[in-house]
C-alpha positions as a Markdown table, in Angstrom:
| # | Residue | x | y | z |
|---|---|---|---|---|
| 1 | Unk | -8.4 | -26.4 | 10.2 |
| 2 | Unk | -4.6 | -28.1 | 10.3 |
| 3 | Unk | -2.7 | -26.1 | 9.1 |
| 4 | Unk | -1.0 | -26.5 | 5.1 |
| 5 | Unk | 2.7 | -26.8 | 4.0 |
| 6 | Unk | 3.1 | -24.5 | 0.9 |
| 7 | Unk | 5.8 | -23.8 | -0.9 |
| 8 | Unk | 6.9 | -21.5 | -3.2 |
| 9 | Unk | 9.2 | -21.9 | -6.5 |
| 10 | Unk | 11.3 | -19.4 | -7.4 |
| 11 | Unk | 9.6 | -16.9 | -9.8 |
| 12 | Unk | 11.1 | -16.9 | -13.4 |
| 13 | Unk | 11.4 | -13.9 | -15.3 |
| 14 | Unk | 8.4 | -13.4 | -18.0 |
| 15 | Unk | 8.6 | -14.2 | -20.7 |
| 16 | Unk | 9.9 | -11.5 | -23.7 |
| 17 | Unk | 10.7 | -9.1 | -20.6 |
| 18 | Unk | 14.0 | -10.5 | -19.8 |
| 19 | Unk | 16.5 | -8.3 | -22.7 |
| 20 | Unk | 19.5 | -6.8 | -21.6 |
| 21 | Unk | 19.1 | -3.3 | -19.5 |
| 22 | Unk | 21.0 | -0.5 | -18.7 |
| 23 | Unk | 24.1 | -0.8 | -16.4 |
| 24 | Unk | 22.8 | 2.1 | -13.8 |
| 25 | Unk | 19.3 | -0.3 | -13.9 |
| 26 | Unk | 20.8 | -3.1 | -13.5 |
| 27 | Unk | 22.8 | -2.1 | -10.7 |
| 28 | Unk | 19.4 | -1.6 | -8.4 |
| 29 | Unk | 18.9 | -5.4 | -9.1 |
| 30 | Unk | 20.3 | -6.5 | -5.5 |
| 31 | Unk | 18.7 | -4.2 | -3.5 |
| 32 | Unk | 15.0 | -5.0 | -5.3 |
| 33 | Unk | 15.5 | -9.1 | -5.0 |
| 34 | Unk | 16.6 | -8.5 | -1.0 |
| 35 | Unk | 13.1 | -7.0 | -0.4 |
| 36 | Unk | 12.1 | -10.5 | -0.4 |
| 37 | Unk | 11.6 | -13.3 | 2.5 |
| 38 | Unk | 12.3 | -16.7 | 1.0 |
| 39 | Unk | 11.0 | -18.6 | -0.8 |
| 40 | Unk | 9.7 | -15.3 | -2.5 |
| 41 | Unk | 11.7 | -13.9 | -4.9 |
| 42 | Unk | 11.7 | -11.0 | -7.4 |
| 43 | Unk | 10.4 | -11.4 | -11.2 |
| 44 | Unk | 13.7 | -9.2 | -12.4 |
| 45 | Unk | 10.8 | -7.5 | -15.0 |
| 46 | Unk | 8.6 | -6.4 | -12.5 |
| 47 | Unk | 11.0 | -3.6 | -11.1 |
| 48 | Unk | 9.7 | -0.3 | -11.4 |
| 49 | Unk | 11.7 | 2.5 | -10.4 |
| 50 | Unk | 9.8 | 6.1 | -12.0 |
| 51 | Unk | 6.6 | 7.1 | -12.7 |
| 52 | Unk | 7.1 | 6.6 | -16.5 |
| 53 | Unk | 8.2 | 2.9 | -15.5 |
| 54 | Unk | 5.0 | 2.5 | -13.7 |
| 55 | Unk | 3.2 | 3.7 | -16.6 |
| 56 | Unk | 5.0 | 1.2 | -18.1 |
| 57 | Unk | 3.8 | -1.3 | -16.1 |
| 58 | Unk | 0.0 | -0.9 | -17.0 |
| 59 | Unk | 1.1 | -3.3 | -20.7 |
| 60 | Unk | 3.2 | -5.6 | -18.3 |
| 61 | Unk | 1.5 | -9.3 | -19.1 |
| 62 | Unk | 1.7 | -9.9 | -15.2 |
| 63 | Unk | 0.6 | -6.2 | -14.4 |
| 64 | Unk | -2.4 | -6.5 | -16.9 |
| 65 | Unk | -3.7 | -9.9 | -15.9 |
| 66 | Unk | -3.9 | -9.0 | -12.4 |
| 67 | Unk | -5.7 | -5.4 | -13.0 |
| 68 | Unk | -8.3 | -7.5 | -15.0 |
| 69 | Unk | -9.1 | -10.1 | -12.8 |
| 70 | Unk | -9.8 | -7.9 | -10.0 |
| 71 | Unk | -11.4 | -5.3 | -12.2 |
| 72 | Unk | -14.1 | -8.1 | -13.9 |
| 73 | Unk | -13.9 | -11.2 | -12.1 |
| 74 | Unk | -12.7 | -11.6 | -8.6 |
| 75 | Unk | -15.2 | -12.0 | -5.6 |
| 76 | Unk | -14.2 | -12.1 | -2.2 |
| 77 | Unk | -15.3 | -15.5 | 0.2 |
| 78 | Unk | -16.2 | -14.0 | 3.4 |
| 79 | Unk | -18.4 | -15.3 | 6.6 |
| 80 | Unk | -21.8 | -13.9 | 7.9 |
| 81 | Unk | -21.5 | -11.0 | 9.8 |
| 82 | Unk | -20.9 | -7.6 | 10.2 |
| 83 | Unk | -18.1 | -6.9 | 7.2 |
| 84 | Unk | -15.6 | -4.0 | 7.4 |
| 85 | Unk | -12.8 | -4.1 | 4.2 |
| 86 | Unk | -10.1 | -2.4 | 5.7 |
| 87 | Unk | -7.1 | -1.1 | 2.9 |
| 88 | Unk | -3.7 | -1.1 | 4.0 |
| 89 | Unk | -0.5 | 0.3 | 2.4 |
| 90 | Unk | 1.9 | -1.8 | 0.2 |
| 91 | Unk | 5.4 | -2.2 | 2.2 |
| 92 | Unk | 8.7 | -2.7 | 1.3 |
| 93 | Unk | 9.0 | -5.8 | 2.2 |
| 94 | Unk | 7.5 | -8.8 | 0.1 |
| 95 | Unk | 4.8 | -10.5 | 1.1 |
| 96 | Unk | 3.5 | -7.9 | 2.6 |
| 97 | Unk | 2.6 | -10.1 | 5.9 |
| 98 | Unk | 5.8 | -10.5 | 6.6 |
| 99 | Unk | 6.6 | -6.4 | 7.0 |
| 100 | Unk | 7.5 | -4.8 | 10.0 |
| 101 | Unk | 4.3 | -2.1 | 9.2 |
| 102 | Unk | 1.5 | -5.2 | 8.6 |
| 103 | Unk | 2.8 | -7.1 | 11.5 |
| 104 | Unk | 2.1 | -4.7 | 14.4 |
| 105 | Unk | -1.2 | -4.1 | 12.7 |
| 106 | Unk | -2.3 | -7.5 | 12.3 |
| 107 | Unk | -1.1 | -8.1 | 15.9 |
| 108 | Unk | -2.8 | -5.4 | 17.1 |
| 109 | Unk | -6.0 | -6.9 | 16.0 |
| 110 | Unk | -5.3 | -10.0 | 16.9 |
| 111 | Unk | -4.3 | -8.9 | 20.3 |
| 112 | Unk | -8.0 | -7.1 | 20.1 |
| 113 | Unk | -9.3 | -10.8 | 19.7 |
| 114 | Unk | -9.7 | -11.3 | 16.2 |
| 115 | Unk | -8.8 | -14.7 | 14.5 |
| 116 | Unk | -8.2 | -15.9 | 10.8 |
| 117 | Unk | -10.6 | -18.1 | 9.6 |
| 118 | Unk | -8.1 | -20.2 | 8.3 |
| 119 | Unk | -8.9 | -20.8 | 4.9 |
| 120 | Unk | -5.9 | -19.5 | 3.5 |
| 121 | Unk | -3.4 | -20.3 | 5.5 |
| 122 | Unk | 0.4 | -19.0 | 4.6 |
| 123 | Unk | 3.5 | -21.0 | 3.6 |
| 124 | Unk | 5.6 | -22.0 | 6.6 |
| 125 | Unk | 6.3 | -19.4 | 9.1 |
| 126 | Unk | 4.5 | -17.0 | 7.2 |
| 127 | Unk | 1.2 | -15.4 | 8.7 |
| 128 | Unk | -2.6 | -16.6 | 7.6 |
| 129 | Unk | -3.9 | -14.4 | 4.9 |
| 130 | Unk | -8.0 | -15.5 | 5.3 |
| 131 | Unk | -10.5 | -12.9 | 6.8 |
| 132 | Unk | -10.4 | -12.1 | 10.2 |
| 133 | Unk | -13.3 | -12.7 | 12.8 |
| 134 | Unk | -14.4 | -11.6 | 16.1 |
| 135 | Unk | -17.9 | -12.8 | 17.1 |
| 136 | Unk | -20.2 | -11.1 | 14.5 |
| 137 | Unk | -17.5 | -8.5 | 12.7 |
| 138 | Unk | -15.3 | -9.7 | 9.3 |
| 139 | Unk | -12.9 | -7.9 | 8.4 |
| 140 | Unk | -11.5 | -8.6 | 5.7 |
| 141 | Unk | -7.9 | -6.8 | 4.3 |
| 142 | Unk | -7.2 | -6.2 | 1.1 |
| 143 | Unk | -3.8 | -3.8 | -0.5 |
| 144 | Unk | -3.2 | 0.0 | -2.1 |
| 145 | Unk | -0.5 | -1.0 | -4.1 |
| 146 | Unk | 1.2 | 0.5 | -7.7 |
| 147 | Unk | 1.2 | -1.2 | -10.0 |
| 148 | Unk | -1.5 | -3.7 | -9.2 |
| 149 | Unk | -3.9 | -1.6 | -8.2 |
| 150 | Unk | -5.8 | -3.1 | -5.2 |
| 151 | Unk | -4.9 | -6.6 | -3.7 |
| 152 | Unk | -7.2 | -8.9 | -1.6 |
| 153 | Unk | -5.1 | -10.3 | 1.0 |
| 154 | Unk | -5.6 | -13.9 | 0.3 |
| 155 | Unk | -4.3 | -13.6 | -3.2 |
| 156 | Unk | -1.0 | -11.8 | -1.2 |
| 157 | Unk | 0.6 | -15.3 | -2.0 |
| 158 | Unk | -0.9 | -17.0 | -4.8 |
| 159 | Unk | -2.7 | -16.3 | -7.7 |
| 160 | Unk | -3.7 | -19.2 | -9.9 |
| 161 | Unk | -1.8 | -21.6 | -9.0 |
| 162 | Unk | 1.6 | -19.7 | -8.9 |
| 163 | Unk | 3.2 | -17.1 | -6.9 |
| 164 | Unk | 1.4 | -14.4 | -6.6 |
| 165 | Unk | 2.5 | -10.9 | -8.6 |
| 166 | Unk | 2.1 | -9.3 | -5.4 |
| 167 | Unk | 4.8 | -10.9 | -4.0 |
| 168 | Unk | 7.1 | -10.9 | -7.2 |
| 169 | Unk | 7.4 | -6.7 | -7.7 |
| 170 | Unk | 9.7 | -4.3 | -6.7 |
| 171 | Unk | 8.3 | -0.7 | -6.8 |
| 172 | Unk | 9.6 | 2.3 | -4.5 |
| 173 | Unk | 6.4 | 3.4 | -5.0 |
| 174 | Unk | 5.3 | 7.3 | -6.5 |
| 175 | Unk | 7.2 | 9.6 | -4.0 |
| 176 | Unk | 8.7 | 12.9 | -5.7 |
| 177 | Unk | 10.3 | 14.5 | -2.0 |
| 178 | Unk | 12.2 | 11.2 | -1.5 |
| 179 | Unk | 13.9 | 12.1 | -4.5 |
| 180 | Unk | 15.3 | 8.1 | -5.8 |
| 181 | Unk | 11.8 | 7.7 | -8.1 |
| 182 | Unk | 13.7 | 8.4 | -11.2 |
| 183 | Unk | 15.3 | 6.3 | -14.3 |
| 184 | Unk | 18.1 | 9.0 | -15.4 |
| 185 | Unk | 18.7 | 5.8 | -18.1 |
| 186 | Unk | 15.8 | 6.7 | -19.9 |
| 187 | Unk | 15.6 | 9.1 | -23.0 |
| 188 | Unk | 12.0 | 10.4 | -21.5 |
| 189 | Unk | 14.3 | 11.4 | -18.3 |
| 190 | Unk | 13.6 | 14.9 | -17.2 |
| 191 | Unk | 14.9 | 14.6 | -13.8 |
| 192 | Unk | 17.8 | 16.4 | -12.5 |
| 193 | Unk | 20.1 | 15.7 | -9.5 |
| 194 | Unk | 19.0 | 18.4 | -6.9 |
| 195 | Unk | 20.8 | 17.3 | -3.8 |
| 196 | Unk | 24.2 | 17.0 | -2.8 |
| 197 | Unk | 23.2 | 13.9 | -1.2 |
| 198 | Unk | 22.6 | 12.4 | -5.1 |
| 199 | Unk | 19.0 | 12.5 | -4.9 |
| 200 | Unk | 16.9 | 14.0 | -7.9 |
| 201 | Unk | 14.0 | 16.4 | -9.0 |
| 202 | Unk | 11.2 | 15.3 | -10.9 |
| 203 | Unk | 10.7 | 16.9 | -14.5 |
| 204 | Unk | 7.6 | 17.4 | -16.1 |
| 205 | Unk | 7.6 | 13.8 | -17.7 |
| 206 | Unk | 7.8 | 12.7 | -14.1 |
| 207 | Unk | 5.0 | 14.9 | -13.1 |
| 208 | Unk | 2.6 | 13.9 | -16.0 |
| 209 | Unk | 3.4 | 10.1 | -15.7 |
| 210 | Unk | 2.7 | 10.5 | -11.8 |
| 211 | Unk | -1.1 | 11.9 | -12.4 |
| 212 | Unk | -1.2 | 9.3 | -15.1 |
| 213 | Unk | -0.1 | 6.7 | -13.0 |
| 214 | Unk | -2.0 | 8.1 | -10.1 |
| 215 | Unk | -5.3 | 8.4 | -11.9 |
| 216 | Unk | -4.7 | 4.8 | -13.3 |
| 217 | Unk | -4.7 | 3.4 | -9.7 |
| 218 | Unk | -7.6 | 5.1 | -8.4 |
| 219 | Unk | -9.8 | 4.1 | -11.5 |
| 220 | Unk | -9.0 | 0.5 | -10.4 |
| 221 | Unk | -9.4 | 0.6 | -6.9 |
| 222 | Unk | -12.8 | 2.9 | -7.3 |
| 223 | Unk | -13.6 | -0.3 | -10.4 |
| 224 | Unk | -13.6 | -2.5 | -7.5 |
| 225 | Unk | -15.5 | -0.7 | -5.3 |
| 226 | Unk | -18.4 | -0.1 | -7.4 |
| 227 | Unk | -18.4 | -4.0 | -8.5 |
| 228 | Unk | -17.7 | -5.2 | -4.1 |
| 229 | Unk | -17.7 | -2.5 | -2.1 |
| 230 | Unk | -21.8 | -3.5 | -1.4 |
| 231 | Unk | -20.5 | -6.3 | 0.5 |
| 232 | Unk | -19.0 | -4.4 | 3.0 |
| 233 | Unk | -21.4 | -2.3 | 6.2 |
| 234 | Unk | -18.0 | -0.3 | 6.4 |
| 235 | Unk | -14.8 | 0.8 | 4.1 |
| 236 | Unk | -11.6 | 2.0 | 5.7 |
| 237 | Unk | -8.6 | 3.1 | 4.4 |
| 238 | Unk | -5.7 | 3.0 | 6.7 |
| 239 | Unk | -3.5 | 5.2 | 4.8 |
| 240 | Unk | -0.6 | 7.8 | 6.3 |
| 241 | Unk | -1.1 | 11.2 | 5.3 |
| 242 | Unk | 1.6 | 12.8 | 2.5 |
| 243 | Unk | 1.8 | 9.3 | 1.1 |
| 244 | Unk | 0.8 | 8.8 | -2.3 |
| 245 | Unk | -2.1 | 5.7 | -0.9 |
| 246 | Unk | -3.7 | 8.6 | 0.4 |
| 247 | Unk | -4.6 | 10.5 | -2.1 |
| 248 | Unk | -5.3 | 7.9 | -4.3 |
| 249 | Unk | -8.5 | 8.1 | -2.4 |
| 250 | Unk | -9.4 | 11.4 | -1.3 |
| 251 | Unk | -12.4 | 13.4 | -3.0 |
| 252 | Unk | -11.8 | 17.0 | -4.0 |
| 253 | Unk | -13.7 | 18.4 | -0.8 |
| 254 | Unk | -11.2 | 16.5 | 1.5 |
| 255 | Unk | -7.9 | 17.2 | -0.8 |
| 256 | Unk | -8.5 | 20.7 | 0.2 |
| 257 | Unk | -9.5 | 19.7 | 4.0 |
| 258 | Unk | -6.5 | 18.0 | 4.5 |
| 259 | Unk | -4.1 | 20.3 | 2.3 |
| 260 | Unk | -3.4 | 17.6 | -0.3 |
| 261 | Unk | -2.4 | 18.6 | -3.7 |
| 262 | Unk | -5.4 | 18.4 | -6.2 |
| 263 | Unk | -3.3 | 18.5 | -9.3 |
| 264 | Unk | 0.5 | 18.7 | -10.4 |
| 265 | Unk | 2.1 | 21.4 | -12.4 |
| 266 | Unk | 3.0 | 19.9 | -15.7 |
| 267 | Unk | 5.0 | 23.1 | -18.0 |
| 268 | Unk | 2.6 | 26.0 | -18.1 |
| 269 | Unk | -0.5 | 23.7 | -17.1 |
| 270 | Unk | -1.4 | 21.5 | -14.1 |
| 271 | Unk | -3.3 | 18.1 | -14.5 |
| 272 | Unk | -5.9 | 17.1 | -11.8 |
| 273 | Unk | -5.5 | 14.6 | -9.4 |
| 274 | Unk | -8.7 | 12.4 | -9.2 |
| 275 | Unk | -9.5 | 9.9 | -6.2 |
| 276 | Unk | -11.3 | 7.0 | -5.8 |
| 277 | Unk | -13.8 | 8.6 | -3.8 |
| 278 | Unk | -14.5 | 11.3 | -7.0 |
| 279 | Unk | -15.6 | 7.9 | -8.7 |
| 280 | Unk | -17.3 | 5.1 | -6.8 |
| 281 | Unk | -20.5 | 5.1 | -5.3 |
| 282 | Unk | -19.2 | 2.8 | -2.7 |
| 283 | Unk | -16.9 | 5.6 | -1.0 |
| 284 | Unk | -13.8 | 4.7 | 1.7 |
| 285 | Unk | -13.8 | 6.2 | 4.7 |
| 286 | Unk | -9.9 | 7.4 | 5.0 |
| 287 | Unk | -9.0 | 7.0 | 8.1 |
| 288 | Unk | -6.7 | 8.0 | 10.4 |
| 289 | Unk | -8.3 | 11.8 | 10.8 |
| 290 | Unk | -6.2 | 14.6 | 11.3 |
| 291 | Unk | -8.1 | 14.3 | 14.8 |
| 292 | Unk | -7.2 | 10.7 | 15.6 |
| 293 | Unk | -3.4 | 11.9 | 14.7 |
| 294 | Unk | -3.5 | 15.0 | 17.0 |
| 295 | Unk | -4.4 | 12.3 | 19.6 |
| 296 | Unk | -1.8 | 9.9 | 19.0 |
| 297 | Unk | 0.8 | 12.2 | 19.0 |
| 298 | Unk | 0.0 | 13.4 | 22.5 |
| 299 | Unk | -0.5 | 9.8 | 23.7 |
| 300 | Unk | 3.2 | 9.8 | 22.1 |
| 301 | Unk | 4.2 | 12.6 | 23.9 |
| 302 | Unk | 2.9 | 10.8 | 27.2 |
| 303 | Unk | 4.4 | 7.7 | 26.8 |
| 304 | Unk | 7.9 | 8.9 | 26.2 |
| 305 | Unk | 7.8 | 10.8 | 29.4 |
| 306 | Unk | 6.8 | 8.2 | 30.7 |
| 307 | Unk | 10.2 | 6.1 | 29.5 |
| 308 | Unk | 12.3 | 8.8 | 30.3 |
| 309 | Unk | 12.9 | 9.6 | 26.8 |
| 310 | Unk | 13.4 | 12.9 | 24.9 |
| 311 | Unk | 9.9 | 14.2 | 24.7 |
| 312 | Unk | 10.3 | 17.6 | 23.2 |
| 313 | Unk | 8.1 | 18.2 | 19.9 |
| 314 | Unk | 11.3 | 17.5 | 18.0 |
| 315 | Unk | 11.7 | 14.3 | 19.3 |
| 316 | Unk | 8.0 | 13.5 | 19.0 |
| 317 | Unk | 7.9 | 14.0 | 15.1 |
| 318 | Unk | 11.3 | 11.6 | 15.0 |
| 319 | Unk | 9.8 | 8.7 | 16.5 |
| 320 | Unk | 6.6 | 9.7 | 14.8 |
| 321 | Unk | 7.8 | 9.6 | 11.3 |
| 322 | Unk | 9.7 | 6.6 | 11.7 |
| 323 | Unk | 6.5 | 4.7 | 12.9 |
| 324 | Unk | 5.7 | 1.6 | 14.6 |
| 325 | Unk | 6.6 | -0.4 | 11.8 |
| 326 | Unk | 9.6 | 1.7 | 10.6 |
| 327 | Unk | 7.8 | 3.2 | 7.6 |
| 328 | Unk | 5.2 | 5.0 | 8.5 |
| 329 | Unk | 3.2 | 6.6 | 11.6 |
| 330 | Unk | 0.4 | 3.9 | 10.9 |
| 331 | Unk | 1.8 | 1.1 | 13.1 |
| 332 | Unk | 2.3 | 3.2 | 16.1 |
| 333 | Unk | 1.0 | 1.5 | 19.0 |
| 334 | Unk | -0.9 | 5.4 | 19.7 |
| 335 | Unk | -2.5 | 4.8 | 16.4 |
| 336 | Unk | -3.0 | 1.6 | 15.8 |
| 337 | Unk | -5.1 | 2.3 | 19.7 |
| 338 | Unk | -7.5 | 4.5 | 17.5 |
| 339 | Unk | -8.2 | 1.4 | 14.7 |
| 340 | Unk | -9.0 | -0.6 | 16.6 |
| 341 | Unk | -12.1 | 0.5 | 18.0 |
| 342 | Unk | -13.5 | 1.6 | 14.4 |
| 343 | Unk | -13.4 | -2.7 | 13.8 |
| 344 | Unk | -16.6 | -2.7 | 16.1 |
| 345 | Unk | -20.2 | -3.5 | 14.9 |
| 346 | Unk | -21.2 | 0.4 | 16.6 |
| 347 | Unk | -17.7 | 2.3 | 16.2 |
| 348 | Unk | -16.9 | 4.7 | 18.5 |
| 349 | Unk | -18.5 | 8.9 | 17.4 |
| 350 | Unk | -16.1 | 10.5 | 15.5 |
């Protein structure tokens, strides 16, 4: 299939979103729009910097047409074959192709021998978003993202007709220990600076919007699940641990497995967390395992000796936590070796 020339206008604000802000708010305008590669821009009213603004985000027109359409209506195209959905993180950078993290993946299966099958082909310079084959395995990529929910990589650019609100968002995503998910502007602020570095602490409006927000996303993803997931012989979820992605999906019996927190203190109280694998009877395998990662770390370890690099345990965890893709560990070439052989019609015995 030749490929198309698509190109993308500029995305306008929407409409009734667009009155004046706070100064501190406004001033995080720059560094949202240069998130984007051109011709993608940032819709100025789809920034969302707390977990009360992501609650927020569930009445955003934008926001709520997209959650409904893949909640009610949306069904995947996909070949014949053996079908594997395999969730990947939101990034950064918008489109999410065009990320450091989703390029070393999706050239890691490429380099594996799959192919797009071309029928949605990106703008200029920008990578296919279609289903990939290999002889008789599809797999087919979809997004963990907040506020959107879940987003089938084809609809990464468009969405009918225009550009698509996955590439038109800003959200630093729901990460407390980073300490920048806060809107001090806001009268339901509870945060309070606790670094000397200017970061902050999450209040308990933080920490009830978060399970709100949290819970929110899983209903949707584990909504789409129980409506697709038949499709599909396999569902992965290529998600880092202590990232927020993960435990979107966990059950209760692997929360506690993996030491991931099943509710969050809220005053006196604590409200749970629940995952998308509490909810669906189409359940995702979350992968990698605290196995695979034990593995990849030594195959780490090896490979910086081999360099002649610093190869202590200290230095392991600093190249680890960066990661391949300068995010997360999930685009390390060690990990990213322990993927790839899951995409196989009889996956390797875990």
């Amino acid at each position: 299939m030749a490929r198309q020339k698509i190109t993308v206008p500029p995305t306008p604000p929407s409409a009734g979103l667009d009155a004046p802000e706070p100064a501190a708010r406004a001033a995080r305008l720059h560094a949202s729009a240069a998130k984007f590669v051109a011709p993608f821009a940032l819709d100025p009213t789809m920034r969302f910097y707390s977990p009360q603004e992501n609650v927020d985000a569930l009445d955003h027109p934008r926001v709520k047409a997209w959650i409904r359409f893949v909640t009610t209506r949306y069904e995947p195209e996909l070949p014949d074959g053996h079908r594997i959905l395999l969730l990947l993180p939101c990034t950064r950078t918008k489109p999410y192709p065009m990320s450091a993290e989703h390029r070393a993946i999706n050239g890691a299966l490429e380099a594996a021998g799959f192919r797009p099958t071309g029928t949605v082909p990106g703008p200029d310079g920008m990578p296919d978003v279609s289903p990939l084959v290999r002889r008789n395995v599809v797999v087919h990529r979809m997004v963990l993202s907040e506020p959107l929910g879940i987003v089938p990589y084809e609809h990464v650019y468009r969405f009918r007709g225009k550009p698509s609100p996955a590439s038109s968002y800003d959200d630093p995503g729901l990460f407390e220990n980073r300490g920048t998910s806060v809107s001090p502007w806001r009268a339901d602020c509870t945060a309070v600076p606790g670094r000397k570095d200017g970061t902050w602490l999450w209040g308990d409006n933080e920490r009830k919007a978060y399970v709100e927000m949290h819970n929110a996303m899983s209903d949707v993803i584990a909504t789409v699940m129980d409506r697709i997931g038949g499709l599909y012989r396999r569902r992965i979820g290529w998600v880092a641990p202590g990232l927020t992605h993960r435990s979107f999906l966990l059950a209760a019996g692997a929360r506690s497995a993996e030491g991931v927190a099943a509710e969050r203190r809220v005053g006196a109280g604590a409200l749970p967390l629940v995952g998308v694998n509490d909810r669906t009877t189409h359940p995702v395998e979350v992968l990698p395992t605290p196995d695979m990662l034990v593995s990849a770390r030594t195959a780490l370890k090896a490979r910086l000796a081999a360099e002649g690099r610093p190869c202590g345990d200290r230095a392991v965890t600093a190249v680890y936590a960066r990661g391949g893709g300068g995010a997360t560990p999930l685009a390390l070439p060690e990990l990213l070796a322990e993927l790839v052989p899951e995409l196989a019609v009889r996956p390797r015995r875990r």
